[in-house]
C-alpha positions as CSV (number, residue, x, y, z in Angstrom):
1,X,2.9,5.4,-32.4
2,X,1.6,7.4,-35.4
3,X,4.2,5.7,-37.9
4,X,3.0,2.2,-36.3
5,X,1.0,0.4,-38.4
6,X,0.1,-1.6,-35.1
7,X,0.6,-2.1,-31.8
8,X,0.5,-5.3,-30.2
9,X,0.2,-6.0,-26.5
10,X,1.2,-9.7,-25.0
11,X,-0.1,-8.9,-21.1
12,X,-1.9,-12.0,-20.3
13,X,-2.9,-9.4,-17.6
14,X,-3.8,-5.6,-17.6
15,X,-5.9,-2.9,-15.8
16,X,-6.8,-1.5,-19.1
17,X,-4.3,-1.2,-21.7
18,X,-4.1,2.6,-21.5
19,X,-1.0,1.9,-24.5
20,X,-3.7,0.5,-26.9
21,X,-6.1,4.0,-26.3
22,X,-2.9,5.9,-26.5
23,X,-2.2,4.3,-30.2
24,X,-6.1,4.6,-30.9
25,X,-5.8,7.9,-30.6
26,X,-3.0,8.1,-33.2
27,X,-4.8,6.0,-35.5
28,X,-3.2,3.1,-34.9
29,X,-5.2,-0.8,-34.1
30,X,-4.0,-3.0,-31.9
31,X,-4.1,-6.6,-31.9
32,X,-3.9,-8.3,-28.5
33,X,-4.1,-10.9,-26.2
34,X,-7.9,-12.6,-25.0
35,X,-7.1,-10.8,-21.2
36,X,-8.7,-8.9,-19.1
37,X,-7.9,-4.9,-19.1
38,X,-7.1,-5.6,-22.9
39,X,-10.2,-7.0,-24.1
40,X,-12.1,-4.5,-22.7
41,X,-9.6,-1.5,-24.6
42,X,-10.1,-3.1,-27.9
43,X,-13.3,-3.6,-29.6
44,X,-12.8,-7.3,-31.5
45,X,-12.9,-6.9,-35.2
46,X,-13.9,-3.1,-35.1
47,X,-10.7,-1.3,-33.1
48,X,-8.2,-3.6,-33.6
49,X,-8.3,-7.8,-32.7
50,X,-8.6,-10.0,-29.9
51,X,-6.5,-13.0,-30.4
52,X,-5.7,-16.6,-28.3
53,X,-3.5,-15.9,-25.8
54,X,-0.3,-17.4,-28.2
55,X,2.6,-15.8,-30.2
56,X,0.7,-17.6,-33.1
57,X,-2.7,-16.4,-32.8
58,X,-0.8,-13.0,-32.2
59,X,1.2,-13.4,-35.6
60,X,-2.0,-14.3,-37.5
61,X,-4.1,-11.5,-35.8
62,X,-1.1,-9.1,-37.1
63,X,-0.9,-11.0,-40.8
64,X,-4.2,-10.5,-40.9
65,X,-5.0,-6.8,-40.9
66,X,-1.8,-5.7,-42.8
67,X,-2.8,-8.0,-45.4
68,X,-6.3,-6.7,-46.1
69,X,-6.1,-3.0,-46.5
70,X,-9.6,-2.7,-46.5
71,X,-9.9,-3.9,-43.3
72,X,-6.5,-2.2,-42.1
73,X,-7.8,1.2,-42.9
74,X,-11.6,0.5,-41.0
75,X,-9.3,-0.3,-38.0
76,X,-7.4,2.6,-38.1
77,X,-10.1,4.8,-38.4
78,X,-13.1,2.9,-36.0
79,X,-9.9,2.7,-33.3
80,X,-9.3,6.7,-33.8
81,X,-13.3,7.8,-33.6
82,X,-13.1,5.3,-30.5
83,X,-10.6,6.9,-28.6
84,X,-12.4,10.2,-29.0
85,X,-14.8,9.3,-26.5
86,X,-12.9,7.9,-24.0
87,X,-12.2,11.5,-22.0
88,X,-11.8,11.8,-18.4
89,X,-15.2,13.4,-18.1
90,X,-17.3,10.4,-19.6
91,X,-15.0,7.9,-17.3
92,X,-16.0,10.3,-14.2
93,X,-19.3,10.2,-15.1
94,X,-19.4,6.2,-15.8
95,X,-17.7,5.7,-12.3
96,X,-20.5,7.9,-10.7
97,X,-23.2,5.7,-12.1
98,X,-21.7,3.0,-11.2
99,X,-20.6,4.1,-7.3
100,X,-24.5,5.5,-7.1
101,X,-25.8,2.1,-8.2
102,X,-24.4,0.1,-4.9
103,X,-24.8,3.6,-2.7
C-alpha cells in the first residue's frame, strides 16, 4: 500500500472500509464509491474522493488526483494525519458516548 499511489474501492456496500484507513495510514488516498461504510472512511476532497457510484466517475476521480500533484500530495498527507486519530481508544470512547446517550 505504501508504493500505491491510490487505492480505489468499488463496494456499493461496506461496514467501514477499514482498507481505505489501512492505506491512509501509509499515505495513500483513496477514491471511492458514494456508499455507505466508504463515505464515512473518506473525507470528500480532503482524504481522498467520493465519486458516483460508476467505473466512470471512478476513472475521473483517479485521473483527477494523479493529474494535479498539488492536490495529490494534500491527499496523501490530510489522509495520513487522518488515520492518526482513528485508534481503538478514541472509537471505544466514541461508542461509549454514543451507548450512554440511549442508556
Amino acid at each position: 500500500m505504501q508504493r500505491a499511489h491510490v487505492i480505489t474501492v468499488t463496494s456499493v456496500k461496506e461496514g467501514w472500509g477499514l482498507i481505505v484507513t489501512e492505506a491512509a495510514s501509509q499515505g495513500t488516498p483513496a477514491v471511492v464509491y458514494d456508499a455507505d461504510g466508504l463515505r464515512d472512511s473518506v473525507r470528500d476532497g480532503q482524504t481522498g474522493l467520493v465519486t458516483a457510484p460508476t467505473p466512470e466517475s471512478m476513472a475521473q476521480g483517479v485521473v483527477h488526483i494523479l493529474e494535479d500533484k498539488k492536490i495529490y500530495r494534500r491527499l496523501q498527507k490530510n489522509a495520513w494525519q487522518w488515520s492518526q486519530e482513528i485508534t481503538f481508544d478514541k472509537s471505544y470512547s466514541d461508542l461509549k458516548q454514543v451507548m450512554e446517550a440511549y442508556a
